[in-house]
mmCIF file of the N, C-alpha and C atoms, coordinates in Angstrom:
data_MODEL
# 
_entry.id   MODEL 
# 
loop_
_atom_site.group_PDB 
_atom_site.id 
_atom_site.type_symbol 
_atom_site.label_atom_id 
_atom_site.label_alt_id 
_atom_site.label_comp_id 
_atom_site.label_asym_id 
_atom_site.label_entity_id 
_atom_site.label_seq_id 
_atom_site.pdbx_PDB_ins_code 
_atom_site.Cartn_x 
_atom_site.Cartn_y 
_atom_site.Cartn_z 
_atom_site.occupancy 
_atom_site.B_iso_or_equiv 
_atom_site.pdbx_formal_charge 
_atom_site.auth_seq_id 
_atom_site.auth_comp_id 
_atom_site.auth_asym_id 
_atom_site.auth_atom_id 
_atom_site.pdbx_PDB_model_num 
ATOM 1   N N  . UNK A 1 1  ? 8.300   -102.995 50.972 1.00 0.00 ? 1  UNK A N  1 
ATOM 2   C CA . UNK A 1 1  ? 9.278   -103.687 50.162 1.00 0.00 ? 1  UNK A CA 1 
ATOM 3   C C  . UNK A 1 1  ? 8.612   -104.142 48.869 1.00 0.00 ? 1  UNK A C  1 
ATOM 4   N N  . UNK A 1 2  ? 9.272   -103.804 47.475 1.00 0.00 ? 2  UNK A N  1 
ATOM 5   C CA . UNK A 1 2  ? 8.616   -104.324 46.620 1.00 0.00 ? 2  UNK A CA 1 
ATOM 6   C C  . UNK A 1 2  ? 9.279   -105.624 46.015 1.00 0.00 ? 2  UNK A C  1 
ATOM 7   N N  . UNK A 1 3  ? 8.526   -106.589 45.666 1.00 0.00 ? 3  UNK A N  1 
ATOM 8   C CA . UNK A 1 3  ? 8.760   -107.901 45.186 1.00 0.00 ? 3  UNK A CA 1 
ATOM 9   C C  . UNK A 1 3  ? 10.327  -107.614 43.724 1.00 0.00 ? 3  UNK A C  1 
ATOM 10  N N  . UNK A 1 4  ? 9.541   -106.896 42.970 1.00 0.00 ? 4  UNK A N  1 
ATOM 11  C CA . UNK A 1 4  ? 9.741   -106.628 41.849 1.00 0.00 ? 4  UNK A CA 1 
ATOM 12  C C  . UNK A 1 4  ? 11.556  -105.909 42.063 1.00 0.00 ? 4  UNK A C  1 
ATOM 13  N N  . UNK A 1 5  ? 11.846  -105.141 43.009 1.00 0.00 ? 5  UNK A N  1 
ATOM 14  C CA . UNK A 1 5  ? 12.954  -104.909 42.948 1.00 0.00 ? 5  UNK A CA 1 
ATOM 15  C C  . UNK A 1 5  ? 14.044  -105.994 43.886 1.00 0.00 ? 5  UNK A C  1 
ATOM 16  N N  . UNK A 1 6  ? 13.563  -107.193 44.000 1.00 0.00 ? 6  UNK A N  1 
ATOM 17  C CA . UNK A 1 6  ? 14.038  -108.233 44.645 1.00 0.00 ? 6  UNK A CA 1 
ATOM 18  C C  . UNK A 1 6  ? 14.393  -108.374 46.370 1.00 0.00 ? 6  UNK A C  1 
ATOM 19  N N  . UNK A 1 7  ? 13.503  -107.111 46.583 1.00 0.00 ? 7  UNK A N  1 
ATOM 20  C CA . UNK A 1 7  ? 13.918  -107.147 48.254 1.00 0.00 ? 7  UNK A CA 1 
ATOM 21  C C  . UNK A 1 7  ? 13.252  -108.100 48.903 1.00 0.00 ? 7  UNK A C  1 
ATOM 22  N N  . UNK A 1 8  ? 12.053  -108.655 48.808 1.00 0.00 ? 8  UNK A N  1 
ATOM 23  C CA . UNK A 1 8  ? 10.883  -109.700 49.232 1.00 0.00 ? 8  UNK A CA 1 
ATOM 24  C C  . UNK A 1 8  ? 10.824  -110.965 48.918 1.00 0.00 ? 8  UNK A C  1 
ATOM 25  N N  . UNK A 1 9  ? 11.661  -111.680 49.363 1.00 0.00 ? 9  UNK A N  1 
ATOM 26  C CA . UNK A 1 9  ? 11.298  -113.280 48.459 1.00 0.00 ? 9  UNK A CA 1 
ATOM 27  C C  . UNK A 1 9  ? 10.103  -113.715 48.109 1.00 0.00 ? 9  UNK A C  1 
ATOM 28  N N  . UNK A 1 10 ? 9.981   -114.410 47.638 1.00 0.00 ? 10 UNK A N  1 
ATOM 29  C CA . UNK A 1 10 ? 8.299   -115.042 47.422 1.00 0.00 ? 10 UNK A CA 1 
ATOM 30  C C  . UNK A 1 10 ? 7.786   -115.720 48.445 1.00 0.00 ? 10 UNK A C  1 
ATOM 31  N N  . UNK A 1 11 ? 9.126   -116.392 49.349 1.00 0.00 ? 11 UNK A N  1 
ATOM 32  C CA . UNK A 1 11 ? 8.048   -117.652 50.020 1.00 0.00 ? 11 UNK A CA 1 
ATOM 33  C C  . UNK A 1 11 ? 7.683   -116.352 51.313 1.00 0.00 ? 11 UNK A C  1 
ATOM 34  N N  . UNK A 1 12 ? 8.144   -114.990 51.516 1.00 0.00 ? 12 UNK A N  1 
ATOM 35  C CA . UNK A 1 12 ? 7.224   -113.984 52.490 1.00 0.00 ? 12 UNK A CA 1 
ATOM 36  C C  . UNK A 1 12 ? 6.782   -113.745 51.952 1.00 0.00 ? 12 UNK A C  1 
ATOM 37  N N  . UNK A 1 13 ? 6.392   -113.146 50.700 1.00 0.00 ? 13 UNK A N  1 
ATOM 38  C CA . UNK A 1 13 ? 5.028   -112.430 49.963 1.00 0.00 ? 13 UNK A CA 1 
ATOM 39  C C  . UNK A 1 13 ? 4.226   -113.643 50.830 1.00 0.00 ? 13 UNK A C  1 
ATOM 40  N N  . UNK A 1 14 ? 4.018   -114.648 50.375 1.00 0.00 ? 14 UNK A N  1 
ATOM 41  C CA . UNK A 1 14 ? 3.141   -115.865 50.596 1.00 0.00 ? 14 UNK A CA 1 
ATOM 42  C C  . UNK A 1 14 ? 2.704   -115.642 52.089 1.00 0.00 ? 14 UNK A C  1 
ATOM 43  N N  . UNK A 1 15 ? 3.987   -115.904 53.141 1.00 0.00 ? 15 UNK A N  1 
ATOM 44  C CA . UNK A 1 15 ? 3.456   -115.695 53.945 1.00 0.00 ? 15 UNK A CA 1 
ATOM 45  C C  . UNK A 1 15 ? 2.689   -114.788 54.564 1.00 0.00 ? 15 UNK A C  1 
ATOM 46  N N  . UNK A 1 16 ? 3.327   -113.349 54.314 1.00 0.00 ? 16 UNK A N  1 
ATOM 47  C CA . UNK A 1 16 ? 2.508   -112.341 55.019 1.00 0.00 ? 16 UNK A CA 1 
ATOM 48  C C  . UNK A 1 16 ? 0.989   -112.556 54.191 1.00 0.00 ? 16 UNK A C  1 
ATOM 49  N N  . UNK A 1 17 ? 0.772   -112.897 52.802 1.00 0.00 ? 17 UNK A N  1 
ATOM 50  C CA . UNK A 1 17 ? -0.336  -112.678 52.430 1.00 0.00 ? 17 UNK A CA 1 
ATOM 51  C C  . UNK A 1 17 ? -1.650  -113.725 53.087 1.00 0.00 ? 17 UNK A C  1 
ATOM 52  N N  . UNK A 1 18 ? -0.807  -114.539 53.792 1.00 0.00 ? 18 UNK A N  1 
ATOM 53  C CA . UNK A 1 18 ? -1.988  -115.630 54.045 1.00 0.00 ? 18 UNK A CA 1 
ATOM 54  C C  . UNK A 1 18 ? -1.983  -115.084 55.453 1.00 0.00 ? 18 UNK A C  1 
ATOM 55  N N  . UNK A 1 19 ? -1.297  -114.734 56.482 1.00 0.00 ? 19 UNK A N  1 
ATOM 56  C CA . UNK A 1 19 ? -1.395  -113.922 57.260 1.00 0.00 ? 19 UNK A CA 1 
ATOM 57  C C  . UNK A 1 19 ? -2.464  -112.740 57.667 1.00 0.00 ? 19 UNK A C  1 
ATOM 58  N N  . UNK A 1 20 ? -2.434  -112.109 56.349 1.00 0.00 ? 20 UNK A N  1 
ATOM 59  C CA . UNK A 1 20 ? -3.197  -111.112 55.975 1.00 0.00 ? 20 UNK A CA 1 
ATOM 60  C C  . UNK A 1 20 ? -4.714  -110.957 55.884 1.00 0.00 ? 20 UNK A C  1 
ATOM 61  N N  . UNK A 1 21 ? -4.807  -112.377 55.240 1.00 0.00 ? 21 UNK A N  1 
ATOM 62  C CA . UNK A 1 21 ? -5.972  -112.568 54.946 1.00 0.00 ? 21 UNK A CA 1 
ATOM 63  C C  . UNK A 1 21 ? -7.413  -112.085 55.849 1.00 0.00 ? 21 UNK A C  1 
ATOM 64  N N  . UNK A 1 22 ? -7.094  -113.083 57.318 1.00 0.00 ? 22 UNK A N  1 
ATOM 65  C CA . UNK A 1 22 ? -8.084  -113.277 58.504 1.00 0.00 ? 22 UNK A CA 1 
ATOM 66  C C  . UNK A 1 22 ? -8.150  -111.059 58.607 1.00 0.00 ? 22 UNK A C  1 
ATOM 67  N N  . UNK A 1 23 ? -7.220  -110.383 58.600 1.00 0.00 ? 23 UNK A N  1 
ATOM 68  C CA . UNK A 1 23 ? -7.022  -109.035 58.585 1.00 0.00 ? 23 UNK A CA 1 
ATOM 69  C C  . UNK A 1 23 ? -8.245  -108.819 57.299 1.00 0.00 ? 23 UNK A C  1 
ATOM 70  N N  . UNK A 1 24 ? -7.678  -108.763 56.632 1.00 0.00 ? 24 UNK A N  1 
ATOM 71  C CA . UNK A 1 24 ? -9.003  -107.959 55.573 1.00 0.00 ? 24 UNK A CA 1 
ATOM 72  C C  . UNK A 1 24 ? -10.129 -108.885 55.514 1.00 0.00 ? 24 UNK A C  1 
ATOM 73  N N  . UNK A 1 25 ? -10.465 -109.983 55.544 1.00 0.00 ? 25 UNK A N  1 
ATOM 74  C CA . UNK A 1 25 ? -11.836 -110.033 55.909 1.00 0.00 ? 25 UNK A CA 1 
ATOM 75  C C  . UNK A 1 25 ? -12.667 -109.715 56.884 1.00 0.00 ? 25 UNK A C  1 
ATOM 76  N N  . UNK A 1 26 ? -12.002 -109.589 57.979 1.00 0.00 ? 26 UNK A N  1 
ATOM 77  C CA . UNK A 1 26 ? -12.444 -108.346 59.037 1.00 0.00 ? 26 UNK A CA 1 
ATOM 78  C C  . UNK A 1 26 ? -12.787 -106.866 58.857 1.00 0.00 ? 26 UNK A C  1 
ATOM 79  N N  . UNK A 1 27 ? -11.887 -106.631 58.267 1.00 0.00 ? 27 UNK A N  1 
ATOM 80  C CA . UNK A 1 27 ? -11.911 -105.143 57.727 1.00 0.00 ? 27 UNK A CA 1 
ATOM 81  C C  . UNK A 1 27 ? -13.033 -105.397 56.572 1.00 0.00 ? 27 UNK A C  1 
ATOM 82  N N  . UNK A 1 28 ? -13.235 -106.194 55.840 1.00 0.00 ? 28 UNK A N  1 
ATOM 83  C CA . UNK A 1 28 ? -14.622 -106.039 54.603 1.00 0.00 ? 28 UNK A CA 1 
ATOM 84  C C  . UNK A 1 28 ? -15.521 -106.156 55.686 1.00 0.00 ? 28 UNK A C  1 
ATOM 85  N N  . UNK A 1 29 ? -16.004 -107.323 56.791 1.00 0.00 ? 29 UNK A N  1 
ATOM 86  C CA . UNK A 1 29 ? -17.092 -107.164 57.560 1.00 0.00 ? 29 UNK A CA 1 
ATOM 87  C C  . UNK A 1 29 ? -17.820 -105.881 58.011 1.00 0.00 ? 29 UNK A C  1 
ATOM 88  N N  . UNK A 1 30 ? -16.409 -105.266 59.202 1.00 0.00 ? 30 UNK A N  1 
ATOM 89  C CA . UNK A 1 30 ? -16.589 -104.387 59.811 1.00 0.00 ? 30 UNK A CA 1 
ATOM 90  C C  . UNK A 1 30 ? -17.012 -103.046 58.922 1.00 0.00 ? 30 UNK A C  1 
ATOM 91  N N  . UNK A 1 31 ? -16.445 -102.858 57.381 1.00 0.00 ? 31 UNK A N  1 
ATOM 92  C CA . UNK A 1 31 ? -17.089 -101.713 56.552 1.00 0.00 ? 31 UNK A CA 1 
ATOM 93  C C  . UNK A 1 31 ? -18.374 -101.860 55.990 1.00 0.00 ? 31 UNK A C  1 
ATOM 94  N N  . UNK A 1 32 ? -18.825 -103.154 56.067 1.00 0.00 ? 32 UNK A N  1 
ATOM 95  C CA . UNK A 1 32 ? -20.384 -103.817 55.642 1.00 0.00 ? 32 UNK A CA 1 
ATOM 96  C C  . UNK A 1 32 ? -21.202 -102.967 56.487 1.00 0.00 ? 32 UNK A C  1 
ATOM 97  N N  . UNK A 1 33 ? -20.716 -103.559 57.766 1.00 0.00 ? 33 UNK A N  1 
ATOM 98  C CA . UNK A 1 33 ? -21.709 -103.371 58.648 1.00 0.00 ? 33 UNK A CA 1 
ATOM 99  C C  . UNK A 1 33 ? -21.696 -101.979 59.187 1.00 0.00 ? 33 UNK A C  1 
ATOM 100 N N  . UNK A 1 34 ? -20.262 -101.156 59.019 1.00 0.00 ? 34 UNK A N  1 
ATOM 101 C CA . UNK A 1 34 ? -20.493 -99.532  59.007 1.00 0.00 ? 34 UNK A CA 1 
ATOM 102 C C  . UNK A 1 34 ? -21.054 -98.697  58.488 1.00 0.00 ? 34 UNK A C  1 
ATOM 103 N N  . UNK A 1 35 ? -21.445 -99.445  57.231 1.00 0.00 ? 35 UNK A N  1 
ATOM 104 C CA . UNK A 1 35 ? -22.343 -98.672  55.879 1.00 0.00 ? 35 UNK A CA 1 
ATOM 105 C C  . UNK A 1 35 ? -23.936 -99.380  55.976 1.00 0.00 ? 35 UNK A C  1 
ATOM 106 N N  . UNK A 1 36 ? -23.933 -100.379 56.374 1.00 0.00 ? 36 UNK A N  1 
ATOM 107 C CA . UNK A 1 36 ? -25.564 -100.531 56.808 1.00 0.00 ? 36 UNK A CA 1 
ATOM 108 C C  . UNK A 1 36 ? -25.796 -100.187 57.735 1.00 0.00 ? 36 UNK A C  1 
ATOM 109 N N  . UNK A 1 37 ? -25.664 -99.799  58.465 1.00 0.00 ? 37 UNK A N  1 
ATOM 110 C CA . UNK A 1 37 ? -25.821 -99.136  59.787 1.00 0.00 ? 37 UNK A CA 1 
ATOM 111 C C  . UNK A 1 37 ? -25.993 -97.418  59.876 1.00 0.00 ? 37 UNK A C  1 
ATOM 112 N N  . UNK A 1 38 ? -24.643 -96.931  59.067 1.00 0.00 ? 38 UNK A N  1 
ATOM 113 C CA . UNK A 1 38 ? -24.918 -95.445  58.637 1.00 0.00 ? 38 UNK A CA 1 
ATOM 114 C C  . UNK A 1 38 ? -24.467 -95.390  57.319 1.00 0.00 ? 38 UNK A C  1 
ATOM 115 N N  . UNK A 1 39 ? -25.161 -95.341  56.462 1.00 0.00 ? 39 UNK A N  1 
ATOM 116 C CA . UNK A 1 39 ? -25.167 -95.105  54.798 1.00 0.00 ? 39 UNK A CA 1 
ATOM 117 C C  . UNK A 1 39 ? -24.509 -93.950  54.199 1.00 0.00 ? 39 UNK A C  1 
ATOM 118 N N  . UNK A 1 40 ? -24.277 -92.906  55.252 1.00 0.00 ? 40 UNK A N  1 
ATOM 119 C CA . UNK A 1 40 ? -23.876 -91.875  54.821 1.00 0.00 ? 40 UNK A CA 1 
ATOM 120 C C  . UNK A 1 40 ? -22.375 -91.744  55.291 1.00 0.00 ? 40 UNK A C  1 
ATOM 121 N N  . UNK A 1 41 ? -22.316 -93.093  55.986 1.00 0.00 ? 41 UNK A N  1 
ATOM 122 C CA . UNK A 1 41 ? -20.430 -93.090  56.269 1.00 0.00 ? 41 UNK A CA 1 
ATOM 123 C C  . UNK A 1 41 ? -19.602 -93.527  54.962 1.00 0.00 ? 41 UNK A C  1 
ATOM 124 N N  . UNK A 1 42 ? -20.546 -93.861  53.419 1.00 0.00 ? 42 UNK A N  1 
ATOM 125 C CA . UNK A 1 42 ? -19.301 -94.304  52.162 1.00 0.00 ? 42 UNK A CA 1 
ATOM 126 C C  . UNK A 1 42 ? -18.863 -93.272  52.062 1.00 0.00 ? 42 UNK A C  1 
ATOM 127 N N  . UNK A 1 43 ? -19.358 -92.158  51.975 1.00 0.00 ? 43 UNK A N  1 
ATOM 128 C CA . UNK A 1 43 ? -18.350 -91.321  51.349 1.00 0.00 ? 43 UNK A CA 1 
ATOM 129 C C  . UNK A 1 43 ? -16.986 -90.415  52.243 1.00 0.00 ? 43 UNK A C  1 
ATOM 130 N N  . UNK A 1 44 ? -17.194 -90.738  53.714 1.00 0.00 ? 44 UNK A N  1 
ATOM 131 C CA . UNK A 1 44 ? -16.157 -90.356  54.347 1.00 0.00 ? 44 UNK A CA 1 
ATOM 132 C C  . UNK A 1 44 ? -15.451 -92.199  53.930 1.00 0.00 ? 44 UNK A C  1 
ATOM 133 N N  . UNK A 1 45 ? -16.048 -92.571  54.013 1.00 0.00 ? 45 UNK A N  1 
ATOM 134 C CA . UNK A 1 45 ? -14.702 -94.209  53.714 1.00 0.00 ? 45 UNK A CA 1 
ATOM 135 C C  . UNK A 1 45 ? -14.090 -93.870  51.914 1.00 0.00 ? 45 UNK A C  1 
ATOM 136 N N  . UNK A 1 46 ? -14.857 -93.387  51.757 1.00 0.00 ? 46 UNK A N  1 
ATOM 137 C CA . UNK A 1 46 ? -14.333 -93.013  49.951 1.00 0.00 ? 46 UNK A CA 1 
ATOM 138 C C  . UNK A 1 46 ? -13.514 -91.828  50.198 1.00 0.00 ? 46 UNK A C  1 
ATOM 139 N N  . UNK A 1 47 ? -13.602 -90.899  50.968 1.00 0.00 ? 47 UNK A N  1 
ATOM 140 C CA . UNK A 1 47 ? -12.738 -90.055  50.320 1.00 0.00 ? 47 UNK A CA 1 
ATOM 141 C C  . UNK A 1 47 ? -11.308 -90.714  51.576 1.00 0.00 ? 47 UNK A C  1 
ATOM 142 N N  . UNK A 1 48 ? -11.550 -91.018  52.427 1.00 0.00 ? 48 UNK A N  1 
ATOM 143 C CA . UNK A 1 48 ? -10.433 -91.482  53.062 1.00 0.00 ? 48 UNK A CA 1 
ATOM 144 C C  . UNK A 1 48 ? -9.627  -92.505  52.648 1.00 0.00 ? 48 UNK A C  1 
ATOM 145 N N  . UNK A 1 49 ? -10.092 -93.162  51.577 1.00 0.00 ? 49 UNK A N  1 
ATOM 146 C CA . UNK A 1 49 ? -9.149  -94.458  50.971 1.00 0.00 ? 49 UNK A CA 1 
ATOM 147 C C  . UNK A 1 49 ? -8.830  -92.973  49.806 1.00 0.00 ? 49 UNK A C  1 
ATOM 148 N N  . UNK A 1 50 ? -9.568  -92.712  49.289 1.00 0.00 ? 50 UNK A N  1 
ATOM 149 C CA . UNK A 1 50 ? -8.122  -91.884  48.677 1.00 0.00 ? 50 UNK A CA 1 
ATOM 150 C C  . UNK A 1 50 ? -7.209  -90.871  49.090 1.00 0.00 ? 50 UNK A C  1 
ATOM 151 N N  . UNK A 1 51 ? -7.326  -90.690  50.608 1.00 0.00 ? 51 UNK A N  1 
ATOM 152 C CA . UNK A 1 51 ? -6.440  -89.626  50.581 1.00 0.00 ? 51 UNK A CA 1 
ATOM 153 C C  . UNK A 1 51 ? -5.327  -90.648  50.932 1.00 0.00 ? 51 UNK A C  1 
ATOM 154 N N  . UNK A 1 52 ? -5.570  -91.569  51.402 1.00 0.00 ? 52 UNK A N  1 
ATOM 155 C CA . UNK A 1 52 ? -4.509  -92.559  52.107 1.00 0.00 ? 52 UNK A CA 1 
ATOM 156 C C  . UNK A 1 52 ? -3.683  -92.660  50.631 1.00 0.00 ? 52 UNK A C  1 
ATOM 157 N N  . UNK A 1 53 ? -4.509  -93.352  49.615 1.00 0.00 ? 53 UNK A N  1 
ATOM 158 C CA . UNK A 1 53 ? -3.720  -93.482  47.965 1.00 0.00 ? 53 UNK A CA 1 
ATOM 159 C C  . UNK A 1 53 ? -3.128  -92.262  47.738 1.00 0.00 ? 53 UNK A C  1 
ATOM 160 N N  . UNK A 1 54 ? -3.425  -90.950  47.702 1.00 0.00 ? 54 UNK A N  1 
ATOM 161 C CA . UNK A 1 54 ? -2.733  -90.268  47.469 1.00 0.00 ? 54 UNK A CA 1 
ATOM 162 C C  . UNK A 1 54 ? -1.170  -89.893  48.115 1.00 0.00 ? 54 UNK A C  1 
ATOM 163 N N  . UNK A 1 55 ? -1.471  -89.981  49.475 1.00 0.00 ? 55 UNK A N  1 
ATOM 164 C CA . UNK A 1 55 ? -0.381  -89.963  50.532 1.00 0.00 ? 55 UNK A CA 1 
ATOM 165 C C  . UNK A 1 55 ? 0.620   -91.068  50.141 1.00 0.00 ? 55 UNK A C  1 
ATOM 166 N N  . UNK A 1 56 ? 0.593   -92.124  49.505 1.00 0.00 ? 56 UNK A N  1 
ATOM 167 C CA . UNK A 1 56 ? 1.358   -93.182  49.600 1.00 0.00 ? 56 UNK A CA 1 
ATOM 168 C C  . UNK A 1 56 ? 1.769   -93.172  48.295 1.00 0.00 ? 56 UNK A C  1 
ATOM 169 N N  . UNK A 1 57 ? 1.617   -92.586  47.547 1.00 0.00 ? 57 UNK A N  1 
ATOM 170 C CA . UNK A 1 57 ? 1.878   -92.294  45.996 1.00 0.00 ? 57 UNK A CA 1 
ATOM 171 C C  . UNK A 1 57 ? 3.248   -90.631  45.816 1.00 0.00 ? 57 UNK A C  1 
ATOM 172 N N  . UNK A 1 58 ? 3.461   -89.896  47.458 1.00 0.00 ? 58 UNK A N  1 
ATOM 173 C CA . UNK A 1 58 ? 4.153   -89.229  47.735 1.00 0.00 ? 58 UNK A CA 1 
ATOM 174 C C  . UNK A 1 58 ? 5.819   -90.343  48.013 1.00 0.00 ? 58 UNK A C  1 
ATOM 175 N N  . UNK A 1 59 ? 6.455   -89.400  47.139 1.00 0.00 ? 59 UNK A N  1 
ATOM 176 C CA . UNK A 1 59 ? 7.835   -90.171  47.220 1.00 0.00 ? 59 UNK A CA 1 
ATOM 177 C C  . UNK A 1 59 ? 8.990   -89.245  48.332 1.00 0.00 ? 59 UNK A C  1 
ATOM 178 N N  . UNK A 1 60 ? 9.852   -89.959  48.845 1.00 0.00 ? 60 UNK A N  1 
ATOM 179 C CA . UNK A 1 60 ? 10.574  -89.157  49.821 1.00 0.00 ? 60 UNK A CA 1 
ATOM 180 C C  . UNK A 1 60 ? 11.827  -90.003  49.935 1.00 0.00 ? 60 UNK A C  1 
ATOM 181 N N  . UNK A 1 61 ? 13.135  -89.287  49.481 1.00 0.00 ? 61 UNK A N  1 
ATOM 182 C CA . UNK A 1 61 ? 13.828  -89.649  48.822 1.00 0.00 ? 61 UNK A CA 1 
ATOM 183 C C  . UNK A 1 61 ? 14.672  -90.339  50.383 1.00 0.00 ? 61 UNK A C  1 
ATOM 184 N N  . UNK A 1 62 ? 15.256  -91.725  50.142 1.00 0.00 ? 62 UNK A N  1 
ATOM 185 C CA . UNK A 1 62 ? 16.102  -91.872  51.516 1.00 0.00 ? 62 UNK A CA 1 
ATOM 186 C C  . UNK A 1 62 ? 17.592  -91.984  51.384 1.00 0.00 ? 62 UNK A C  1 
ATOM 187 N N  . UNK A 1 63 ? 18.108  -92.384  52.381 1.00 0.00 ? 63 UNK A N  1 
ATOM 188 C CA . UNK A 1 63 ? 20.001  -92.264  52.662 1.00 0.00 ? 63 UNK A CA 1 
ATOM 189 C C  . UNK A 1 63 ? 20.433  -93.476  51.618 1.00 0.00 ? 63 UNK A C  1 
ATOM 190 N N  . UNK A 1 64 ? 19.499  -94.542  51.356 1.00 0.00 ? 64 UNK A N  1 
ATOM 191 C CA . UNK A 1 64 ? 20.300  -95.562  50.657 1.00 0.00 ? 64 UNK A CA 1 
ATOM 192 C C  . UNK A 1 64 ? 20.054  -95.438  49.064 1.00 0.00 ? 64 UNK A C  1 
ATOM 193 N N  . UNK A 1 65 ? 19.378  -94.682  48.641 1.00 0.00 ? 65 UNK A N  1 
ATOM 194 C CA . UNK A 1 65 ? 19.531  -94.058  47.387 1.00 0.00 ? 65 UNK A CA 1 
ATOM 195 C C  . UNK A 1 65 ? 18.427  -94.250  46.609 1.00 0.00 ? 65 UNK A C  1 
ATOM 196 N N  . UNK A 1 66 ? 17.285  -95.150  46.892 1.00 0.00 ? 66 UNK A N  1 
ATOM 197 C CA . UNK A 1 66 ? 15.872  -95.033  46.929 1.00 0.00 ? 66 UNK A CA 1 
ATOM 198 C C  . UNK A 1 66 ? 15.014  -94.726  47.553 1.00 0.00 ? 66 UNK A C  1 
ATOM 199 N N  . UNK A 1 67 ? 13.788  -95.017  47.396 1.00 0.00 ? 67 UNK A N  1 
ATOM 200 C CA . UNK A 1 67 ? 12.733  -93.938  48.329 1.00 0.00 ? 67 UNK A CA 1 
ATOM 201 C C  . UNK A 1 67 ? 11.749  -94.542  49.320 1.00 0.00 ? 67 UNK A C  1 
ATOM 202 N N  . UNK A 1 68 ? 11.492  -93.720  49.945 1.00 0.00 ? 68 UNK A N  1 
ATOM 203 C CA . UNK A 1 68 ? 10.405  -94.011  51.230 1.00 0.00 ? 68 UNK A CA 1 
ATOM 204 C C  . UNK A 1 68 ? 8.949   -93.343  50.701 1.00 0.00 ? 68 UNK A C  1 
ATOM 205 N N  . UNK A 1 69 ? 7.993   -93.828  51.540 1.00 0.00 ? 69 UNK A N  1 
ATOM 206 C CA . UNK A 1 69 ? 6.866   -93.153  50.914 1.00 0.00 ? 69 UNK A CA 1 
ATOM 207 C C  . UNK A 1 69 ? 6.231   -93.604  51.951 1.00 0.00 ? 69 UNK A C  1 
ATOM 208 N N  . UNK A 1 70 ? 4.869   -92.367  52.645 1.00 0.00 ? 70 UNK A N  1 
ATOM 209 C CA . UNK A 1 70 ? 4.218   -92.847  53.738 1.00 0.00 ? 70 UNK A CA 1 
ATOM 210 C C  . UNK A 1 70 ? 3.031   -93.726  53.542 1.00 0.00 ? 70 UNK A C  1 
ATOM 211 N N  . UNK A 1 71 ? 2.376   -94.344  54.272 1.00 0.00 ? 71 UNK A N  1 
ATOM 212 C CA . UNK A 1 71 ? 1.202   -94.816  54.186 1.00 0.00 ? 71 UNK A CA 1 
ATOM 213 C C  . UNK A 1 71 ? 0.152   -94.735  54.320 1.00 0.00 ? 71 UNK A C  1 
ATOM 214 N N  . UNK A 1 72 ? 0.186   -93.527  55.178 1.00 0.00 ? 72 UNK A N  1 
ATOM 215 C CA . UNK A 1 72 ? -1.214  -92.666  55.950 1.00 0.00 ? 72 UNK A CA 1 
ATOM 216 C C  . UNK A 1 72 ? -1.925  -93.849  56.624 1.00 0.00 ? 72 UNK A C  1 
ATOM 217 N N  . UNK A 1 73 ? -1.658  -94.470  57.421 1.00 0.00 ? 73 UNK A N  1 
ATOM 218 C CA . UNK A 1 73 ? -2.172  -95.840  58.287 1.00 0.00 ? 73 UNK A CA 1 
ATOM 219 C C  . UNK A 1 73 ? -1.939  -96.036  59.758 1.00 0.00 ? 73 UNK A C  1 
ATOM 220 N N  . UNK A 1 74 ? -1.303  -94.923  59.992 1.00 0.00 ? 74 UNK A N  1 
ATOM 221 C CA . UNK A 1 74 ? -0.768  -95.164  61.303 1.00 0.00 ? 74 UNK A CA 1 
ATOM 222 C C  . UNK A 1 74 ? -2.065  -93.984  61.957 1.00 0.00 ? 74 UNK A C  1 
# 
């Protein structure tokens, strides 16, 4: 949902983002310690954050007259 086309109120942006948070600082740990551990895992984490960006930058048109787009996350 994007903010900007008014589907998201603010006071959920807020929430999910503080929500979120305890989530990605986990996820920064756990890639710390995947890359000191094996050094040669950045560049499979590099090219996999972009294929995910690329995938999610694919538009797919839906029934209500705007679009869907995947996330590559599942």
């Amino acid at each position: 949902m994007h903010i900007m086309e008014g589907f998201l109120p603010l006071e959920w942006c807020l929430f999910w983002f503080i929500l979120s948070i305890p989530v990605i600082v986990y996820g920064i740990y756990k890639i710390k310690k995947i890359t000191e551990e094996i050094p040669e895992s950045k560049s499979l984490i590099a090219v996999s954050g972009a294929f995910i960006f690329l995938l999610s930058s694919l538009k797919i048109p839906s029934v209500t007259g705007s679009c869907s787009h995947p996330t590559g996350m599942d």
